[in-house]
C-alpha positions as CSV (number, residue, x, y, z in Angstrom):
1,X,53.6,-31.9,-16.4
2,X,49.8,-31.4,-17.9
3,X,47.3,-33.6,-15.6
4,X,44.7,-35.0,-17.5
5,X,42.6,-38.3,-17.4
6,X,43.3,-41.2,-19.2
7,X,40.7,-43.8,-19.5
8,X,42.9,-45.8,-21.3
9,X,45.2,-46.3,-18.6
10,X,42.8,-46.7,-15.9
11,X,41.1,-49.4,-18.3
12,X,44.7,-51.4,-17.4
13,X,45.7,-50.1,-14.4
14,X,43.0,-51.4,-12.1
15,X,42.8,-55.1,-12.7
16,X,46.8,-55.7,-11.9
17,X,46.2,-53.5,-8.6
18,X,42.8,-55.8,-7.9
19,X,45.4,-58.6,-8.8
20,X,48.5,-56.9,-5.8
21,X,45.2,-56.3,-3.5
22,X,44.1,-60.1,-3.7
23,X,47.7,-61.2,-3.5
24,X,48.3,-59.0,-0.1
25,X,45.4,-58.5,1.3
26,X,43.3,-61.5,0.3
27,X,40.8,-58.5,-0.6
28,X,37.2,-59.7,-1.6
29,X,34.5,-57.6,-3.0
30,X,31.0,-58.3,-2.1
31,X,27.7,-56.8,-3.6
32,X,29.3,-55.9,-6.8
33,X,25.6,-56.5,-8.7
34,X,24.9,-53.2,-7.1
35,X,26.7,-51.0,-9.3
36,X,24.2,-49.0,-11.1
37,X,24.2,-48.7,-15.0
38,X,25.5,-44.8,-15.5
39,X,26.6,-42.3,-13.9
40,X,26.5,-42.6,-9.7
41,X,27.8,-41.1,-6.8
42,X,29.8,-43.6,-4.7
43,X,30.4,-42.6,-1.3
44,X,33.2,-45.2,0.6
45,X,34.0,-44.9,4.2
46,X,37.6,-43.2,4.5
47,X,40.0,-44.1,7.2
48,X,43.4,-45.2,5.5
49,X,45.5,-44.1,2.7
50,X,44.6,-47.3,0.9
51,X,40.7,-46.5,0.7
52,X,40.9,-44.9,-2.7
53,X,42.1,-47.9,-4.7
54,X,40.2,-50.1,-2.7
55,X,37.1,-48.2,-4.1
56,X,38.1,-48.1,-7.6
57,X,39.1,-51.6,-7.6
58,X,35.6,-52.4,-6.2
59,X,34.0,-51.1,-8.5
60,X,36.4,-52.7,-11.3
61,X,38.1,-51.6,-14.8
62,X,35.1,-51.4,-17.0
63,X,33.4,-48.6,-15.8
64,X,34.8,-44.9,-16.0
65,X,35.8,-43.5,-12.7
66,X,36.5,-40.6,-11.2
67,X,37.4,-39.3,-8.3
68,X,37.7,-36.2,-5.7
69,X,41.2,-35.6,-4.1
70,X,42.4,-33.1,-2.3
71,X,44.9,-30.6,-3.8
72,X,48.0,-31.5,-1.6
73,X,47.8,-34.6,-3.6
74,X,48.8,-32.9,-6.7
75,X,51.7,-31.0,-5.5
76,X,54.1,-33.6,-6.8
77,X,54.1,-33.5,-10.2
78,X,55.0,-37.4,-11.1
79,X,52.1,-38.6,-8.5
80,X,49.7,-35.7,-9.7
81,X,49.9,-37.0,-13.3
82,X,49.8,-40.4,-12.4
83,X,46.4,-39.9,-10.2
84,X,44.7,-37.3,-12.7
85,X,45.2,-40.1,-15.7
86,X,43.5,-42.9,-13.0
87,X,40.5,-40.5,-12.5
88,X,41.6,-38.2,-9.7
89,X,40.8,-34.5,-9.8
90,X,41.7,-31.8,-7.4
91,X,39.3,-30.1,-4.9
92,X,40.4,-27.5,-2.4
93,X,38.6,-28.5,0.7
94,X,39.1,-25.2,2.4
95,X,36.2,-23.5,0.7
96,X,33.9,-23.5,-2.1
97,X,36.1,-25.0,-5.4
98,X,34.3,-24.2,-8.6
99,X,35.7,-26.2,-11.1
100,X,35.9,-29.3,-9.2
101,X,32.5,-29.3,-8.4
102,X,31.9,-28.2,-12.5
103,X,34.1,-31.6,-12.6
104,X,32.3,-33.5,-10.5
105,X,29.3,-32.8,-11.9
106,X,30.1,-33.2,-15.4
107,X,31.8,-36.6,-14.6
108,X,28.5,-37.9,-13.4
109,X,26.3,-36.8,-16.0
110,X,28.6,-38.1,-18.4
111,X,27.8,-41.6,-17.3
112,X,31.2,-42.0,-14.6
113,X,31.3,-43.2,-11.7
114,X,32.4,-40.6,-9.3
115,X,33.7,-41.3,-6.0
116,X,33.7,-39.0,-3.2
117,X,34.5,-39.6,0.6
118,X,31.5,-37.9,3.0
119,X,33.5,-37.8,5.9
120,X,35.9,-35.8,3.7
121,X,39.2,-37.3,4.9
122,X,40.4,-39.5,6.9
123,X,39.8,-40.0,10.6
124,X,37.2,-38.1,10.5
125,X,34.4,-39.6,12.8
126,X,31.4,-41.9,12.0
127,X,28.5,-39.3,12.5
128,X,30.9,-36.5,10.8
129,X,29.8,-35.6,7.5
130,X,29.8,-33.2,4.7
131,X,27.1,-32.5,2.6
132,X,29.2,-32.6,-1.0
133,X,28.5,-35.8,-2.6
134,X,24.7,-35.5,-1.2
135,X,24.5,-31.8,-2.9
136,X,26.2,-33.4,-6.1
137,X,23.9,-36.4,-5.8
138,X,20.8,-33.9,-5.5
139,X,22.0,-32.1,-8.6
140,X,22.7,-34.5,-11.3
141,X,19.6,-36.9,-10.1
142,X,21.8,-39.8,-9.9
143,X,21.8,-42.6,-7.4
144,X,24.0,-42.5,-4.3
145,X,25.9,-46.1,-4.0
146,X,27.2,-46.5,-0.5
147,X,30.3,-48.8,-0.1
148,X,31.8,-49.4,2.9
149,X,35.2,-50.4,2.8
150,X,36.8,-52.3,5.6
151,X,39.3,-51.0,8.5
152,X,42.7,-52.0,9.9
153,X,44.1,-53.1,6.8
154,X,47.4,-54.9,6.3
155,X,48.6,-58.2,5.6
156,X,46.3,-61.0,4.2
157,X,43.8,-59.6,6.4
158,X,41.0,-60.5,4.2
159,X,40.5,-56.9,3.4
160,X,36.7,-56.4,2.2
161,X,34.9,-54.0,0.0
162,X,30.7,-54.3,0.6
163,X,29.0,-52.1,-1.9
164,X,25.2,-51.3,-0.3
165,X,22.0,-51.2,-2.6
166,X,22.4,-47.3,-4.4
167,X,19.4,-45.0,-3.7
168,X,18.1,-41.7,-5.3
169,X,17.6,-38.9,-2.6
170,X,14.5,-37.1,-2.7
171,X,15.3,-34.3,-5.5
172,X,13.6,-31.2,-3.5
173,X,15.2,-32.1,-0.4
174,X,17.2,-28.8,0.1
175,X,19.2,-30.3,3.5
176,X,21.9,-31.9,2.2
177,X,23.2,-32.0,6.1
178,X,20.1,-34.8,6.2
179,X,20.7,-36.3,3.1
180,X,25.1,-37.0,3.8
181,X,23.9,-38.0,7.8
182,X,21.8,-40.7,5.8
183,X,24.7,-41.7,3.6
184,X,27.0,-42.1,6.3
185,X,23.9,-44.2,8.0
186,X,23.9,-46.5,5.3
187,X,27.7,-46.7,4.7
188,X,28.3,-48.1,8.2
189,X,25.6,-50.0,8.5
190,X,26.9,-52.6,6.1
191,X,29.8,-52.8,8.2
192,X,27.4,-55.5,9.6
193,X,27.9,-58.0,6.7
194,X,31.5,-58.4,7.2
């Protein structure tokens, strides 16, 4: 089965999971007037299987998304064609994956919304993260939007989704290791507003 992106489907798919999020979780979204025109880097928190949708559905249906998953994901071939055509893309996190990164790039520049987890999977800790979205950030000169997306999730537990102020990383900064520690700062600092 071909995996390809469909906007279309994404266009309907995300308001009747928005809908199942505020029906289970009594999810709320606040800062949503900080979603930058064009393309962005989005960088969520990641500690449960849920965070994905919960970032997409933050964001909301009208904007093009996209987003990094790792391979594994695609290894069923009903799942893989169902998260390629809501935006996902494969990356192989065990070295340096080309054509994701062309991906991600051209996603961004392209005007998307392209959302990538710093900490690079879940459970990974606060302080622990990889320099990807802050090297893609760097590269296509677009603004970093930091979400953080709450923990311990279940049950009307009033899930929340805070989406931070973006900002543009200094374009001849050359540490990205800097730049991600920063992201992560700024991720978990709005942890505060919950």
């Amino acid at each position: 089965m071909k995996q390809k992106y469909h906007r279309w489907f994404q266009w309907f798919a995300v308001p009747f999971v928005a809908l199942a999020f505020h029906i289970y979780f009594g999810f709320k979204v606040i800062g949503r007037e900080n979603i930058p025109k064009g393309g962005c880097v989005v960088c969520p928190n990641h500690v449960q299987l849920s965070d994905p949708p919960f970032a997409a559905v933050a964001l909301g249906h009208r904007t093009p998304l996209r987003l990094m998953a790792k391979k594994e994901l695609f290894r069923k071939p009903l799942f893989a064609w169902l998260i390629a055509a809501l935006g996902a893309f494969p990356i192989d996190r065990g070295g340096v994956d080309i054509d994701a990164i062309k991906t991600a790039l051209g996603s961004v520049r392209a005007g998307q919304k392209l959302i990538i987890f710093p900490q690079g999977t879940r459970g990974a800790s606060e302080g622990d993260a990889k320099k990807g979205a802050a090297m893609l950030a760097v590269k296509t000169r677009a603004p970093i939007l930091p979400m953080y997306i709450s923990e311990n999730k279940g049950f009307r537990c009033r899930a929340t989704v805070i989406i931070g102020k973006p900002f543009l990383p200094d374009g001849k900064e050359k540490d990205y290791g800097a730049i991600a520690d920063d992201i992560l700062h700024r991720i978990y600092a709005l942890k505060k507003q919950i």
